[in-house]
N, C-alpha and C positions, 0 to 999 in steps of 0.2 A: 681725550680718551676715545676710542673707538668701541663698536659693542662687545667683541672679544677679549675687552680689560675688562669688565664688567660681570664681578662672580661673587651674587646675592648680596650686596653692599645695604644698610643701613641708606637710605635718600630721603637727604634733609633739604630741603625748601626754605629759601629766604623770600617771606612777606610783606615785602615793603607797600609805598604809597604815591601816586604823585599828585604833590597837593603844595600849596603853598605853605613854608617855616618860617615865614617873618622878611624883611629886609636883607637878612645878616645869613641865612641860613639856605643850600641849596632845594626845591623839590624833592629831589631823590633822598633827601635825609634817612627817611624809618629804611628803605632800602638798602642803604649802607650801613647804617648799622645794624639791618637785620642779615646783612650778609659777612658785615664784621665778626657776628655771632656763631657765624653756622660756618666760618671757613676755622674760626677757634673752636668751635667744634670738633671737628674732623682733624686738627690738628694735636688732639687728645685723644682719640679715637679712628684711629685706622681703618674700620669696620664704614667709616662713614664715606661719602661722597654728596658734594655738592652742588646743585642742579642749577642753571640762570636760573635769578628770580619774578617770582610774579610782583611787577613795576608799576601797574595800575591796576587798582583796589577798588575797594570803596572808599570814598572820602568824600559824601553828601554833603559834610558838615562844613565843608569850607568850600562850599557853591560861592561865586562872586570873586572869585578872587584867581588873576588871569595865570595861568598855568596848573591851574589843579585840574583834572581829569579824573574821573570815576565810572564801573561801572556798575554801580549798586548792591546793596547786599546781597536780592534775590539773583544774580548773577554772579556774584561772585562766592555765594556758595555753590551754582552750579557748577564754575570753574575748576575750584578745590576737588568735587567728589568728583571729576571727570579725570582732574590731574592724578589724583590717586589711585581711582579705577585703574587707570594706563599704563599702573608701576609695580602690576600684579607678579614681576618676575623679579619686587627685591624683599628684601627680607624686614622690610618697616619701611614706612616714612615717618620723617618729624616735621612740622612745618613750623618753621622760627619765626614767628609773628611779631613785626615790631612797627604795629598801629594800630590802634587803638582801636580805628574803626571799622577795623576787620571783626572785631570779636563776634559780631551778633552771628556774620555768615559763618565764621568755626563752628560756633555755638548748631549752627543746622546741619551743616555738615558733619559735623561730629555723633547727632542723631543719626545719620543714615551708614555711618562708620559703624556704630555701633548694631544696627542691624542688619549689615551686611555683614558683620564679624571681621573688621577691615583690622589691622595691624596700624593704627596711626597713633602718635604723640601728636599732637596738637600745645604748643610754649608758646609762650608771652610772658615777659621779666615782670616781677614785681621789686619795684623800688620804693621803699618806706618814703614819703615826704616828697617826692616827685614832682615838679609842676610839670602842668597840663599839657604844653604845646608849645616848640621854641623858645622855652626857657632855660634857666639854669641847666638842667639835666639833658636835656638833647641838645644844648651847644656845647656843656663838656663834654658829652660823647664826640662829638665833631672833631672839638680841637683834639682830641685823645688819636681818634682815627687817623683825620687827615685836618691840620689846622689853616692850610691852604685853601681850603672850601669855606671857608668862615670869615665871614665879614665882618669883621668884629666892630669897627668902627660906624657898623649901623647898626647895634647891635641896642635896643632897645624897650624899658618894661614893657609891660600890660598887665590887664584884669586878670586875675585866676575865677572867672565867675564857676558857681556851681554848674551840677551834674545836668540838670531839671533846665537850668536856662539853656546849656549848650544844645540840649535836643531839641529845647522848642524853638530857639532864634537862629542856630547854628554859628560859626565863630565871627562873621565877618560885621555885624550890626553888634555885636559885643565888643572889639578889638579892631580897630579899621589898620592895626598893622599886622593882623595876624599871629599876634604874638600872646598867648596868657603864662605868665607868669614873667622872668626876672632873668635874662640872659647875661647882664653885663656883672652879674658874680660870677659867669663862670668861666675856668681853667683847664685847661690838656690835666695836671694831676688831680682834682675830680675827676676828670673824664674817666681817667687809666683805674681811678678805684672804682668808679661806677661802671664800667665794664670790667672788671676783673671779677668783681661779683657777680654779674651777669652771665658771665660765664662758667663760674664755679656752677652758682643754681641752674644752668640749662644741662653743664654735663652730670650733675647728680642725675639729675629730672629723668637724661637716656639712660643714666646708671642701674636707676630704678627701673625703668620699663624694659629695657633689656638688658640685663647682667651681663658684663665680659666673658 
């Protein structure tokens, strides 16, 4: 698109991560399927347009492990309110957040959204029963996506430890393969219902914040 196709569009944001997903799964995982999200998005909603995504995040929690990059929460809220500030000529943004360890920086940005009076949706999927990190649930998303990215044949469990350990150890002294929970259940047809839900719930989510 050039700036002259450009007339007050809805700009949604895919928030992904790059961080290690196990043996089996690439980096860019929350990426892609935070961008799976937001291009099915807009593909229900014409109003929408979809922006590159932001590809490194925060992701402290999986320090130690070669290919993860991060640049922390207190900068990556600054990022968000600067990306948003810059987009003062659409008519919202949504920012499709698909990792986890983005939430605290939404969570501040979100504060200064709100008193700046900003027009943002800020999403992240809620999945009943979900494990944690390159399991079950984000290798069906994979295989669902693109099942060519998926190693399945290294595809192997881990711990699902609690909330309270992952903050205080981070994942890598928990799980030396990077992996909590249980990847080798899963399937492309989970994948396909576990993003088709995903996507029901984000376009209600716009549905709601801004009516057709």
């Amino acid at each position: 698109m050039t700036w002259t196709e450009i007339d007050d569009p809805i700009v949604v944001v895919p928030v992904g991560s790059c961080e290690q997903h196990g043996p089996h799964l690439p980096l860019a995982t929350d990426t892609i399927v935070a961008g799976a999200l937001a291009d099915r998005l807009a593909a229900r909603r014409p109003d929408c347009v979809v922006t590159p995504p932001l590809t490194i995040t925060a992701s402290g929690e999986h320090r130690g492990f070669p290919g993860t990059l991060s640049i922390g929460t207190e900068i990556m809220a600054g990022v968000v309110i600067e990306l948003v500030r810059s987009a003062d000529w659409a008519a919202g943004v949504v920012l499709v957040n698909g990792h986890g360890g983005n939430v605290t920086a939404m969570h501040r940005a979100a504060e200064v959204f709100d008193v700046e009076r900003r027009d943002v949706l800020i999403w992240w999927p809620s999945i009943t029963d979900a494990d944690p990190h390159a399991g079950h649930t984000e290798t069906s998303l994979l295989l669902a996506i693109d099942a060519g990215l998926v190693r399945v044949d290294l595809a192997t469990p881990g711990p699902v430890p609690t909330m309270p350990e992952l903050v205080r150890e981070g994942v890598r002294p928990l799980s030396p393969s990077g992996v909590l929970g249980d990847p080798t259940s899963a399937s492309a047809d989970a994948g396909t219902r576990i993003l088709s839900m995903m996507v029901d719930q984000l376009v209600e989510a716009v549905d709601a914040w801004r009516p057709r």
